[in-house]
Backbone as CSV, one residue per row, in Angstrom:
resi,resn,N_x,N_y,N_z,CA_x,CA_y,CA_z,C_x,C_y,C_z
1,UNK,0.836,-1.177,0.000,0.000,0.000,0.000,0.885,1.246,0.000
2,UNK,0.475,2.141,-0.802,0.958,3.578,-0.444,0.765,4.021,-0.001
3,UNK,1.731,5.117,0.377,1.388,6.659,1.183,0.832,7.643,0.782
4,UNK,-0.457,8.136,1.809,-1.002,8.911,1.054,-0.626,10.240,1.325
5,UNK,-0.293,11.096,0.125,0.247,12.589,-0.267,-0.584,13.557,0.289
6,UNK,-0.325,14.646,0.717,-0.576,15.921,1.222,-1.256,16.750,0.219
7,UNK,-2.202,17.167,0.709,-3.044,18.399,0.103,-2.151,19.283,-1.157
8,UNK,-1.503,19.932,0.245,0.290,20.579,-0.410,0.891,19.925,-1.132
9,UNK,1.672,18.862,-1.125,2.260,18.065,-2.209,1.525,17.646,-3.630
10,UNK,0.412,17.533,-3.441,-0.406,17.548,-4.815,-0.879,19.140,-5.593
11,UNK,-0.811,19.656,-4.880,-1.441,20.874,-5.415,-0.340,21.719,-6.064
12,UNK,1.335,21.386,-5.044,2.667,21.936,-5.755,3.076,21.174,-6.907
13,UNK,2.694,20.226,-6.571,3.220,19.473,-8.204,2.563,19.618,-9.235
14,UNK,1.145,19.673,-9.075,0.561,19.857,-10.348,0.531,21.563,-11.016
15,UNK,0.803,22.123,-9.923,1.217,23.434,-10.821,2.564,23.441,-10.918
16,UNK,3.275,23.133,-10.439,4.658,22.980,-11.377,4.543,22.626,-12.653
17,UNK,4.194,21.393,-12.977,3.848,20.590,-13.951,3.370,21.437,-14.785
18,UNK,1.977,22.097,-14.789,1.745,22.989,-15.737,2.712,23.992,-16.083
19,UNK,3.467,24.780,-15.206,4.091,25.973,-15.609,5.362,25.502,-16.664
20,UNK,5.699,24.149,-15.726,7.125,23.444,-16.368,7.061,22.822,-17.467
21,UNK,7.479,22.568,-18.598,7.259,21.351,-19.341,8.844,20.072,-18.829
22,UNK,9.776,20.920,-18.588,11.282,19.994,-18.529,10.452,18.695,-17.682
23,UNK,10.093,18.906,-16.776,9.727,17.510,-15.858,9.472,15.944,-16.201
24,UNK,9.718,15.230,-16.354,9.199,13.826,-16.717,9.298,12.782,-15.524
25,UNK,9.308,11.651,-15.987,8.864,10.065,-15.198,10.298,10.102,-14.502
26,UNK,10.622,10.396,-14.539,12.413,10.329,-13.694,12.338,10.933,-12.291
27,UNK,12.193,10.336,-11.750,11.971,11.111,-9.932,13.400,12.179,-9.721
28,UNK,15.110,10.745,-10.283,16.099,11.884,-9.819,16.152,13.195,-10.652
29,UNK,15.790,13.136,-11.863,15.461,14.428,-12.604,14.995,15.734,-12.173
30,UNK,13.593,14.646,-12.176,12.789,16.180,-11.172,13.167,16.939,-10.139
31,UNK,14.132,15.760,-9.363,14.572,15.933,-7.952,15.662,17.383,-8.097
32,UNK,16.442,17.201,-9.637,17.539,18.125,-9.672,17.317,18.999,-10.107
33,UNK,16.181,19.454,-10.739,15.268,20.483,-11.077,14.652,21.305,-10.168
34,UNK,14.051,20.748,-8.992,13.256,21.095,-8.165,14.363,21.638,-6.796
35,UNK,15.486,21.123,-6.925,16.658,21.342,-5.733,16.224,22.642,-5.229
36,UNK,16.876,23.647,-5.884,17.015,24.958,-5.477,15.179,26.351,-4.672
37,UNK,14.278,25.501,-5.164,13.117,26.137,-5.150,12.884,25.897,-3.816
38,UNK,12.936,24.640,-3.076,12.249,23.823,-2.972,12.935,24.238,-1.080
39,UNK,12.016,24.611,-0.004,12.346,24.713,1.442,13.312,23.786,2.087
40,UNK,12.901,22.279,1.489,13.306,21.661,2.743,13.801,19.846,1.421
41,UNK,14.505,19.414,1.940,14.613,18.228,1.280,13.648,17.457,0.930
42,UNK,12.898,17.121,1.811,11.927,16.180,2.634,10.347,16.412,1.432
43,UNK,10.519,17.826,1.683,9.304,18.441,0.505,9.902,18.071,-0.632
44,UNK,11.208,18.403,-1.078,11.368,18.366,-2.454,11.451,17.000,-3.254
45,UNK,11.507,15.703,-2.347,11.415,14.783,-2.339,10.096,14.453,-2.808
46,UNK,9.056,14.519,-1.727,8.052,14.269,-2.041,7.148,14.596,-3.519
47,UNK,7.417,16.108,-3.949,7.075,16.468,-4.858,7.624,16.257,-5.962
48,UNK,8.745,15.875,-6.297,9.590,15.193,-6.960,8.610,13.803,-7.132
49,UNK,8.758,13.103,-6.323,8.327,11.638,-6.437,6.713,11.632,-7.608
50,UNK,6.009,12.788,-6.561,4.856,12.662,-6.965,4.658,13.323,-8.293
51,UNK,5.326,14.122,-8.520,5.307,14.522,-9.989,5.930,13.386,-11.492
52,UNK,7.231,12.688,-10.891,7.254,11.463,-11.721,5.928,10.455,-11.631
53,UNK,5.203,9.945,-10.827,4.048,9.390,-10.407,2.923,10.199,-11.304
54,UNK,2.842,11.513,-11.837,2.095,11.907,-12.548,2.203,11.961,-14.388
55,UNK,3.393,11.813,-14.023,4.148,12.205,-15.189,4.003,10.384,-16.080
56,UNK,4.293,9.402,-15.575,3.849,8.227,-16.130,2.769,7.528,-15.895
57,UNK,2.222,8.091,-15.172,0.366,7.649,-15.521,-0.114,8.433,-16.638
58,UNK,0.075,9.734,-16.727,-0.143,10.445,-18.166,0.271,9.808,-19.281
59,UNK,2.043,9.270,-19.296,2.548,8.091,-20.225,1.275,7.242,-20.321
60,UNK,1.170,6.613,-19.861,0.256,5.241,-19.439,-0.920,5.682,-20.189
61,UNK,-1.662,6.334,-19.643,-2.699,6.962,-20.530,-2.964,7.066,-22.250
62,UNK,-1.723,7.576,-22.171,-1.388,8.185,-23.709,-1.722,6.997,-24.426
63,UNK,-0.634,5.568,-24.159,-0.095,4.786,-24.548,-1.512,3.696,-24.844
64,UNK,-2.214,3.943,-23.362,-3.577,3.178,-23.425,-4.798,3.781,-24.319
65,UNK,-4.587,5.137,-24.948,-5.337,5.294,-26.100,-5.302,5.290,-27.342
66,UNK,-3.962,5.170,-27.219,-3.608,4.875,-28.840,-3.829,3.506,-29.179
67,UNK,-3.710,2.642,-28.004,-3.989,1.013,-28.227,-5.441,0.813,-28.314
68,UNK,-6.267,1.339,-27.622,-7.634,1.359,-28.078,-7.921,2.074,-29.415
69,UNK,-7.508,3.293,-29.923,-7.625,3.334,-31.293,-7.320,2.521,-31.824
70,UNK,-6.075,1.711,-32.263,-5.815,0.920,-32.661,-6.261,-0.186,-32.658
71,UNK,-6.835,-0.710,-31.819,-8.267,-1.566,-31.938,-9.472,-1.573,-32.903
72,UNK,-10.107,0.446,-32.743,-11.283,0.276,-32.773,-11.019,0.491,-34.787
73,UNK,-10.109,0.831,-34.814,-9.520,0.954,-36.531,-9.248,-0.749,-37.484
74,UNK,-8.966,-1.506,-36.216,-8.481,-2.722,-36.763,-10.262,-3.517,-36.925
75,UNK,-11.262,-3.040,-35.637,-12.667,-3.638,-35.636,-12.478,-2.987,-37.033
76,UNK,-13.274,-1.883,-37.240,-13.476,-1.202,-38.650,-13.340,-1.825,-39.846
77,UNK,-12.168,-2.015,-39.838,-11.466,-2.457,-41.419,-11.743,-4.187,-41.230
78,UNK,-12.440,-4.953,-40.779,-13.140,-6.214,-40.946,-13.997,-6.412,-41.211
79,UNK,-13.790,-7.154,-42.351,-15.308,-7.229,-43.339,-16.111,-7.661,-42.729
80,UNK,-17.491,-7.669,-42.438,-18.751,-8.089,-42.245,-19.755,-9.390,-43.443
81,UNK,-19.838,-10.364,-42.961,-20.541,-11.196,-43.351,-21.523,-11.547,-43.511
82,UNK,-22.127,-11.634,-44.368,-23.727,-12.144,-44.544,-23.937,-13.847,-44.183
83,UNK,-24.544,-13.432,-43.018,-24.859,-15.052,-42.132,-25.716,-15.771,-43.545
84,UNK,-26.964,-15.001,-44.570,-27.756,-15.294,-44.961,-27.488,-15.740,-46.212
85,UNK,-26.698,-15.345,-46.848,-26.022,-15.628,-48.115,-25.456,-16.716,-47.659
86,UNK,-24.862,-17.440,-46.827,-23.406,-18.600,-46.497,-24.740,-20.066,-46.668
């Protein structure tokens, strides 16, 4: 089970996120990005973490709609049969 995140920790990351584009799925990334802003380690950690945690569920997302297009294109293009004619 996880830990559950702070009011604060969600609300700083996701406006980072918007303002930022550099950020991605890389926690130490974010982490070295976020160094200097950031009060206290402990916070910058957290928001760090949770912003990679946002950053590849969005991946995930992406990835999971293009595979459902890709589905509903592959249904499409299959011919349909006449039960009644056979």
């Amino acid at each position: 089970m996880g830990r559950i995140k702070s009011t604060l920790v969600k609300r700083t990351a996701k406006l980072i996120m918007l303002k930022d584009s550099n950020f991605n799925d890389s926690f130490e990334h974010d982490k070295r990005l976020l160094g200097p802003t950031m009060p206290s380690k402990k916070i910058r950690n957290k928001i760090a973490g949770y912003m990679a945690r946002l950053a590849r569920m969005k991946k995930d997302n992406l990835a999971r709609e293009k595979r459902k297009e890709a589905q509903i294109q592959v249904i499409n293009q299959t011919p349909e049969y006449d039960m009644q004619a056979v």
